[in-house]
Legacy VTK file of the C-alpha trace (Angstrom):
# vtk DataFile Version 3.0
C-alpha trace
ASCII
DATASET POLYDATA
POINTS 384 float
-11.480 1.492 -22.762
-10.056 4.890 -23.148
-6.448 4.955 -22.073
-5.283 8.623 -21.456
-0.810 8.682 -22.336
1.290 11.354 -20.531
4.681 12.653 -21.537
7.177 13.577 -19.331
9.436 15.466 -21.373
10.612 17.692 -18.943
14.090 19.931 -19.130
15.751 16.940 -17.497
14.851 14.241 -20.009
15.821 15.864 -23.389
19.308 14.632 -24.330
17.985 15.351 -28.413
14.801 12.907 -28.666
16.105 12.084 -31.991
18.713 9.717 -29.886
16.736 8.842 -27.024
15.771 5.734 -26.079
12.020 5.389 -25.190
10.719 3.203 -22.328
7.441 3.116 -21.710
5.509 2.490 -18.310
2.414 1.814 -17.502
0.337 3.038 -14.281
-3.015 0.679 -13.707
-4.838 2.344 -10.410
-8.360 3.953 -9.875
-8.420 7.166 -11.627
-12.141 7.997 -11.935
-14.480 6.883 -9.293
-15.039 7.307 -5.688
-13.872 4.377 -3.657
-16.300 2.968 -1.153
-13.813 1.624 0.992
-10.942 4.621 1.367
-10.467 7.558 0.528
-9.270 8.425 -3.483
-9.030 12.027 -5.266
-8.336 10.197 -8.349
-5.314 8.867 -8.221
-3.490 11.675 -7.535
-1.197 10.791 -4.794
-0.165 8.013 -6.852
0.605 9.659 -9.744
2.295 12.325 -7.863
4.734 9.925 -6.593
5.565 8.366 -9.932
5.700 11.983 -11.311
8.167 13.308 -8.931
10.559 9.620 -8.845
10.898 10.593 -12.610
11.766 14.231 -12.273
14.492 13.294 -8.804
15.964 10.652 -11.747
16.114 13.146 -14.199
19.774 13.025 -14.565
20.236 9.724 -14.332
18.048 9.527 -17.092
19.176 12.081 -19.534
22.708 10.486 -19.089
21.284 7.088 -20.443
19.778 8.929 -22.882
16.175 7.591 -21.404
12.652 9.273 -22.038
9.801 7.667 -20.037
6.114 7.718 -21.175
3.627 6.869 -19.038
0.304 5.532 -19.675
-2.796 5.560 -17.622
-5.112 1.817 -17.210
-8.013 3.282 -15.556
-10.380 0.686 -13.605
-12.558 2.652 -11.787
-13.816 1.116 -8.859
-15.131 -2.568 -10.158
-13.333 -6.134 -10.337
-14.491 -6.070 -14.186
-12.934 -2.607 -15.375
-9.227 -4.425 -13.375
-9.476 -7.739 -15.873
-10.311 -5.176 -19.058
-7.776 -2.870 -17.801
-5.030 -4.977 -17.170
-5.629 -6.744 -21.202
-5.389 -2.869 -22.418
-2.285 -2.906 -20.477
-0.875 -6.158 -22.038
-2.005 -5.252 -25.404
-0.101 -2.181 -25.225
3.761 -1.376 -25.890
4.833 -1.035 -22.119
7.509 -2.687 -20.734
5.897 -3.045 -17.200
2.983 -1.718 -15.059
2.804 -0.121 -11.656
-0.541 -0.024 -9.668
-3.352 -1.843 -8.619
-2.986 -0.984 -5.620
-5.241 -2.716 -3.287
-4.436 -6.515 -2.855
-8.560 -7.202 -4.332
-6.948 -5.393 -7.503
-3.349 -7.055 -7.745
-4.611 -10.343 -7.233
-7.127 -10.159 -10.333
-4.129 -8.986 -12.680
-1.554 -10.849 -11.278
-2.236 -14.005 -12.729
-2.717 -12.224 -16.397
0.248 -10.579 -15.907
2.198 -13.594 -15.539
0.468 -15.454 -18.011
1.200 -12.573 -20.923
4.602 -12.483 -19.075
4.302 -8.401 -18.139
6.188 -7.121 -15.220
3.923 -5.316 -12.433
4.932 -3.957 -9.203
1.976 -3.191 -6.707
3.575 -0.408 -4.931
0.942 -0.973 -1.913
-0.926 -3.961 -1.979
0.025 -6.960 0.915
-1.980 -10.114 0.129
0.547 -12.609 0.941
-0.405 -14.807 -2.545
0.999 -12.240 -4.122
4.795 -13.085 -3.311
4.171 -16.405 -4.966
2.157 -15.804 -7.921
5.558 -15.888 -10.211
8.528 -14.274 -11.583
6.511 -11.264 -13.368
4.758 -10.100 -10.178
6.630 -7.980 -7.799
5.502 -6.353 -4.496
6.720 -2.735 -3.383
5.518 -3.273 -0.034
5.797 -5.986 3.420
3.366 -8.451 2.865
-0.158 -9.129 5.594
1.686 -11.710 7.325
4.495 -9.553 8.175
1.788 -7.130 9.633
-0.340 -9.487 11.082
2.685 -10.565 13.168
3.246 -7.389 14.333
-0.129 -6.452 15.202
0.068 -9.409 17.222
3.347 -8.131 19.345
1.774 -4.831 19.901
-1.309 -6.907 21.390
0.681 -8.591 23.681
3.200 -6.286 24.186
1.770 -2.868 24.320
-1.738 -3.310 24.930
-1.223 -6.370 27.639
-4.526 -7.673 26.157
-5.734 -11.604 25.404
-9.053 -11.993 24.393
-9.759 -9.999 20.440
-12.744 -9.765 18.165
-11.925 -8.990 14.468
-14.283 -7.121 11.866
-12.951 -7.717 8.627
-14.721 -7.123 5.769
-15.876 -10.020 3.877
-15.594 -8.256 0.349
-12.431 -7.055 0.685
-9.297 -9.472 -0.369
-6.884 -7.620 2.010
-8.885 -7.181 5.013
-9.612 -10.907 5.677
-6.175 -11.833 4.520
-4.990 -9.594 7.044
-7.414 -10.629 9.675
-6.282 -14.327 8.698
-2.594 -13.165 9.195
-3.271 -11.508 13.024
-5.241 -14.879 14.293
-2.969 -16.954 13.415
0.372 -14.997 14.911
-2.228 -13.840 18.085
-3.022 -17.677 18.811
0.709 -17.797 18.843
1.042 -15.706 21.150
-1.447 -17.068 23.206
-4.416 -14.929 22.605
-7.775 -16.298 22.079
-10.401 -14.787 19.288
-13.324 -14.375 20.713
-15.457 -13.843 17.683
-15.093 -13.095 13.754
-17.877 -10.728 12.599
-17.724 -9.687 8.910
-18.935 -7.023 7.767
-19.044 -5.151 3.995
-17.015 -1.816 2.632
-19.705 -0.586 1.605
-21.634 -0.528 5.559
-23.001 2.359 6.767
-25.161 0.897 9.749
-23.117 -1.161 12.057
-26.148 -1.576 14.580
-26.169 -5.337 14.684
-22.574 -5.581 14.902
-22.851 -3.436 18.325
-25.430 -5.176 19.269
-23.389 -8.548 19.402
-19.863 -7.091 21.024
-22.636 -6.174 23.513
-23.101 -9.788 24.310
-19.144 -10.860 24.450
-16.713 -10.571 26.636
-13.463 -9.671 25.107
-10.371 -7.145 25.039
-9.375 -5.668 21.915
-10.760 -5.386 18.423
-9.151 -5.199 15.045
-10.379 -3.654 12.833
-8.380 -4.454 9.616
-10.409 -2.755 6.846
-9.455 0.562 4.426
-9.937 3.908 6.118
-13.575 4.882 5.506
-14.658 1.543 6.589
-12.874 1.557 9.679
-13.298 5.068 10.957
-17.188 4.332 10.191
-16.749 1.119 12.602
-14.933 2.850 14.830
-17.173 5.713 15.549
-20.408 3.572 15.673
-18.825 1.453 18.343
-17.738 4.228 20.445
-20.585 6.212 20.442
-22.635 3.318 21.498
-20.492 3.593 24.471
-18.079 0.436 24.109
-14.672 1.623 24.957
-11.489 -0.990 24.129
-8.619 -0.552 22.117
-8.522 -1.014 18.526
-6.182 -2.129 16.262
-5.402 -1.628 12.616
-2.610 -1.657 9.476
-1.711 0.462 6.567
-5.566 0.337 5.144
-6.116 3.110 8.091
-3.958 5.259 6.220
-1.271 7.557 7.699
-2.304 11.521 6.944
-5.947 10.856 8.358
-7.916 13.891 6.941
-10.637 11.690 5.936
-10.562 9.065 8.666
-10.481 11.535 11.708
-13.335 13.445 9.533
-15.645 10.385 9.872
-14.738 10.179 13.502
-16.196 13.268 13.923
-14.030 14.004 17.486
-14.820 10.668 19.007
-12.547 9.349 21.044
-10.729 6.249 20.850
-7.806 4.181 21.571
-6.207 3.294 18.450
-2.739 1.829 16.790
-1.879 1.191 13.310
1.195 -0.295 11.258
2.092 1.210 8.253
4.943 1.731 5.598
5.582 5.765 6.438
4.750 8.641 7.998
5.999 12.005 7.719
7.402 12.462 11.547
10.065 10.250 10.370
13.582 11.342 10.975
15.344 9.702 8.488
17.321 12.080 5.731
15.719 10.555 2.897
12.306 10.950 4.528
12.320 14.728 5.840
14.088 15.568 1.930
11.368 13.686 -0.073
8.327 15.221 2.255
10.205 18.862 1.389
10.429 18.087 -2.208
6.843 17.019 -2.407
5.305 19.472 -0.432
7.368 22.506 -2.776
5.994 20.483 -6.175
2.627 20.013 -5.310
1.793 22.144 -2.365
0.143 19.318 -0.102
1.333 17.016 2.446
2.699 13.322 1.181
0.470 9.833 2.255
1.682 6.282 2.242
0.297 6.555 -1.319
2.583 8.435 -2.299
5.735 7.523 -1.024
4.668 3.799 -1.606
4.363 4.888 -5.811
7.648 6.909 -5.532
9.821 4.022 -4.161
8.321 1.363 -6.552
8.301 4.114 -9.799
12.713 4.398 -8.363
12.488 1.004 -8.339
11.483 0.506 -12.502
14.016 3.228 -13.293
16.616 1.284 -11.197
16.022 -1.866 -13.792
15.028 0.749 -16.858
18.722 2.288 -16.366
19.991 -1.752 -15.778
18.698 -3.338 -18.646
20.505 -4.014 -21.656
17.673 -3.040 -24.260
13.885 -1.159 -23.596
11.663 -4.708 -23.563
9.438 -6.525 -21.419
12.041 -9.320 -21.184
15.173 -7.208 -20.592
13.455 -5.138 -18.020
12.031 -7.977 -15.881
15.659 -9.795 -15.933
17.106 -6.552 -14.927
14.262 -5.851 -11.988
14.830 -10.032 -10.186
18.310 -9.002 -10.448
18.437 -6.057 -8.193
18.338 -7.375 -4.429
18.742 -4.764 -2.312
17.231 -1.313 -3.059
17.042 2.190 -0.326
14.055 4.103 -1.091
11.798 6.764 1.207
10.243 4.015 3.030
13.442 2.791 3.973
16.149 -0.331 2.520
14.199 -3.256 0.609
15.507 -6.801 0.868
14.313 -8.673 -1.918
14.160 -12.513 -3.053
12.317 -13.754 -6.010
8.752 -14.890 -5.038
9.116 -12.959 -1.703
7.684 -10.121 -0.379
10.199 -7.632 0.069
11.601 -7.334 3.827
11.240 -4.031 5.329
10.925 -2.576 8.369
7.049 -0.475 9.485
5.995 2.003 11.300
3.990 1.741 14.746
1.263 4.794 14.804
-0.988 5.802 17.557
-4.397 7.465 16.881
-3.959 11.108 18.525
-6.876 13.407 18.151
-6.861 14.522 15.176
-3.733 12.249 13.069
-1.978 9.674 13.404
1.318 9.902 15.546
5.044 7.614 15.243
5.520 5.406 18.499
7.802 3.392 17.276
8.910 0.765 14.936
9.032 -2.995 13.902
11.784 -4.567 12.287
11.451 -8.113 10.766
14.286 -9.324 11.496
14.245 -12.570 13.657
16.744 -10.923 16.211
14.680 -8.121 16.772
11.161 -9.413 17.075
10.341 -7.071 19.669
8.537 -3.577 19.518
10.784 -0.418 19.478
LINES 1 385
384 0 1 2 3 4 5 6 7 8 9 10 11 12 13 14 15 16 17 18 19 20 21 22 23 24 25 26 27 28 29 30 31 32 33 34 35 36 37 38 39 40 41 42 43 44 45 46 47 48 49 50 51 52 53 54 55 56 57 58 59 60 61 62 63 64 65 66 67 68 69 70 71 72 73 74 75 76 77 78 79 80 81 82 83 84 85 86 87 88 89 90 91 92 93 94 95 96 97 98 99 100 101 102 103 104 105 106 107 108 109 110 111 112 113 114 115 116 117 118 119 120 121 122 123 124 125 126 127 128 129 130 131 132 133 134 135 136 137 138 139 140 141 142 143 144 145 146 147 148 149 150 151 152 153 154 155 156 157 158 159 160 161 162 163 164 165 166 167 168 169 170 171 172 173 174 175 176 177 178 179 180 181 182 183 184 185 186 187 188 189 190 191 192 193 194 195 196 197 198 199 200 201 202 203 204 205 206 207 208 209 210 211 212 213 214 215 216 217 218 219 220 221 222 223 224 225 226 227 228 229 230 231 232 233 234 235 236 237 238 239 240 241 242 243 244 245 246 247 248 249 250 251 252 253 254 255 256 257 258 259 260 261 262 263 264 265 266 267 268 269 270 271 272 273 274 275 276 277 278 279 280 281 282 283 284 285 286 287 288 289 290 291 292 293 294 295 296 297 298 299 300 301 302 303 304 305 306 307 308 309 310 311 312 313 314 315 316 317 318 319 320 321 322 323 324 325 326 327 328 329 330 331 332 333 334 335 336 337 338 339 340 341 342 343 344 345 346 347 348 349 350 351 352 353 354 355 356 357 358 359 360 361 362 363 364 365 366 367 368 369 370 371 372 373 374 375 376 377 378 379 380 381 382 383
C-alpha cells in the first residue's frame, strides 16, 4: 500500500530539529474514494482538524521541544483496504493512530490494534463494542447507546409519539447498532416498534420500502443511517406522500450541503443528535469555527471538530509522556481523565466511552438548526 508522510514543520515547531524530539502519528481514514454512504472530499475535514490542533499547540510543542509527523493509512472505501491499512499502520514507527472513523471501520482495526498493542482513538465512530475492546482502543466521541437513549427522550418528549418504524441499514455496523440502541431505550419508555425494515447504503430505489409503511400503522420513523443514505430515504418517503416525523443521529451530519442537496426542497419533519454544530455559543466553539474558517476558508463539520479534539487529545499524552513510544504514550493517554475540547469537557474511564454532553438539531429548510441539548448525566435525563 502506498502510505503518503506529511511534515508539519511549521514556524511554531522548530526549536533547532537537531534537539527535537520526534513523535510520530498516524491518521487511518478514507482518503481516496467516494463513500456510498456519506458524503467524503477525501478526507479533508479530517485532516484539517488534525492540521489546525497541531498548529493551536504549536507552543506547547516547541517548548517540549516536540515535532509531529504525520502519516497517512489510506483505506479507501472497502473492509479489506481497513485490515491492510491498519498492518501498514502497525508495521510502521508511530506511536498511535487516529481515524477510522465510521464504527464498520474501528471495529475491524480495533481488535489488531490491541493485539499489536497500538493506541487508536476513533475521533467519530459510536459502536458501543468499542468501549470494551481493551486498553489500546480509545473513543473521541459518546457512544450509540448514549444516543439511542436520547433519541428515545426526544420521542417521547418532544415528538409525543409511541408507535416507530426503523430503517437501518443492514451493511452498516453503526446504523443497526444504533437502531439496536433506540429500541431498546424506546421500549423503555414505553414505545412499541412497529416494524424493522433494512435496507443497504448503497439503495437508490426505496419503492418497496414505501410500499410496506403504506400498509402499517405507526408514528415516527428513524432513520439511523449516514447522510446520503438517509436524505435518499427521506425524500423517497415524502414524495410518495407519507408525512411523519423522522428521527436521526450524528450519521445525518451537521453542515448539510449534501444531505439537503439530495432532498432536493422536500419537506420534512426532522431531528438529529450530534457532537457540534456551529450555532453553538460556547467561547471555545465560536473561536475554533473563526480560526478554521480564516485557515481554510470553509465552514467546520462534526468531522472536523471531532479530529481536532481527539488530534488535542494525543498531544495532551505526547506532551505527558515520559519518552516518544507506543508504551509511554498509551500510559500517558488512560491517565488523563478529564479533558475540555471544542465539543465540550470529556469524562473518561478506561474501557468507557467518554461522557459528553450532544447536541439536539432540527431539520430547517435548508440546514440543520440547535434546539437544544442532552446531558448524560443521570440528574438531568431530560431534554433542554
Amino acid at each position: 500500500m502506498k502510505r503518503t508522510t506529511l511534515f508539519f514543520f511549521g514556524l511554531f515547531l522548530l526549536p533547532a530539529l537537531s534537539q527535537a524530539r520526534a513523535v510520530s502519528i498516524g491518521l487511518a481514514s478514507n482518503f481516496s474514494e467516494v463513500s456510498t454512504g456519506s458524503s467524503n472530499p477525501y478526507g479533508g475535514y479530517f485532516k484539517d482538524g488534525v492540521s489546525l490542533a497541531i498548529k493551536d499547540s504549536g507552543a506547547r510543542l516547541k517548548k517540549a521541544g516536540i515535532t509531529v509527523k504525520l502519516s497517512l493509512f489510506d483505506y479507501g472505501a472497502t473492509d479489506a483496504r481497513v485490515l491492510e491499512a491498519t498492518r501498514s499502520a502497525l508495521a510502521s514507527n508511530v506511536v498511535a493512530v487516529l481515524g477510522y472513523n465510521y464504527s464498520s471501520n474501528a471495529l475491524l482495526a480495533a481488535p489488531l490494534h490491541q493485539a499489536g498493542k497500538l493506541s487508536m482513538i476513533t475521533p467519530s465512530a459510536s459502536a458501543n463494542r468499542l468501549g470494551t475492546m481493551g486498553r489500546y482502543i480509545h473513543m473521541g466521541s459518546f457512544n450509540n447507546e448514549f444516543m439511542g437513549e436520547s433519541l428515545a427522550r426526544v420521542a417521547k418528549e418532544r415528538l409525543k409519539v409511541k408507535r416507530a418504524v426503523m430503517l437501518p441499514a443492514a451493511n452498516c455496523a453503526y446504523c443497526a447498532d444504533l437502531a439496536d440502541s433506540f429500541e431498546k431505550s424506546f421500549l423503555k419508555e414505553g414505545g412499541e416498534i412497529v416494524a424493522r425494515l433494512p435496507v443497504l447504503s448503497e439503495d437508490r430505489d426505496f419503492s418497496g420500502i414505501v410500499q410496506k409503511l403504506k400498509e402499517l400503522s405507526f408514528d415516527m420513523i428513524l432513520v439511523p443511517n449516514q447522510e446520503l443514505t438517509s436524505a435518499r430515504i427521506i425524500a423517497a418517503i415524502r414524495r410518495a406522500g407519507i408525512n411523519k416525523p423522522f428521527l436521526g443521529a450524528d450519521g445525518w451530519g451537521n453542515v448539510g450541503q449534501e444531505f439537503f442537496g439530495i432532498l432536493g426542497g422536500v419537506d420534512f419533519t426532522g431531528f438529529s443528535v450530534s457532537h457540534w454544530h456551529e450555532g453553538l455559543k460556547s467561547t471555545e466553539s465560536q473561536s475554533f469555527v473563526k480560526r478554521y474558517k480564516a485557515e481554510y476558508g470553509k465552514t467546520p463539520n462534526d468531522t472536523s471538530v471531532l479530529a481536532y479534539d481527539s488530534m488535542l487529545l494525543i498531544i495532551e499524552a505526547t506532551l505527558r509522556a515520559k519518552e516518544p513510544t507506543r508504551e509511554a504514550l498509551e500510559n500517558s493517554l488512560s491517565s488523563i481523565k478529564a479533558f475540555r475540547g471544542v465539543t465540550g469537557k470529556f469524562e473518561m474511564s478506561p474501557n468507557e466511552a467518554p461522557r459528553k454532553s450532544l447536541v439536539l438539531l432540527k431539520a430547517n429548510g435548508k440546514k440543520f438548526e440547535v434546539v437544544g441539548s442532552i446531558d448524560p448525566s443521570p440528574r438531568k435525563t431530560g431534554v433542554r
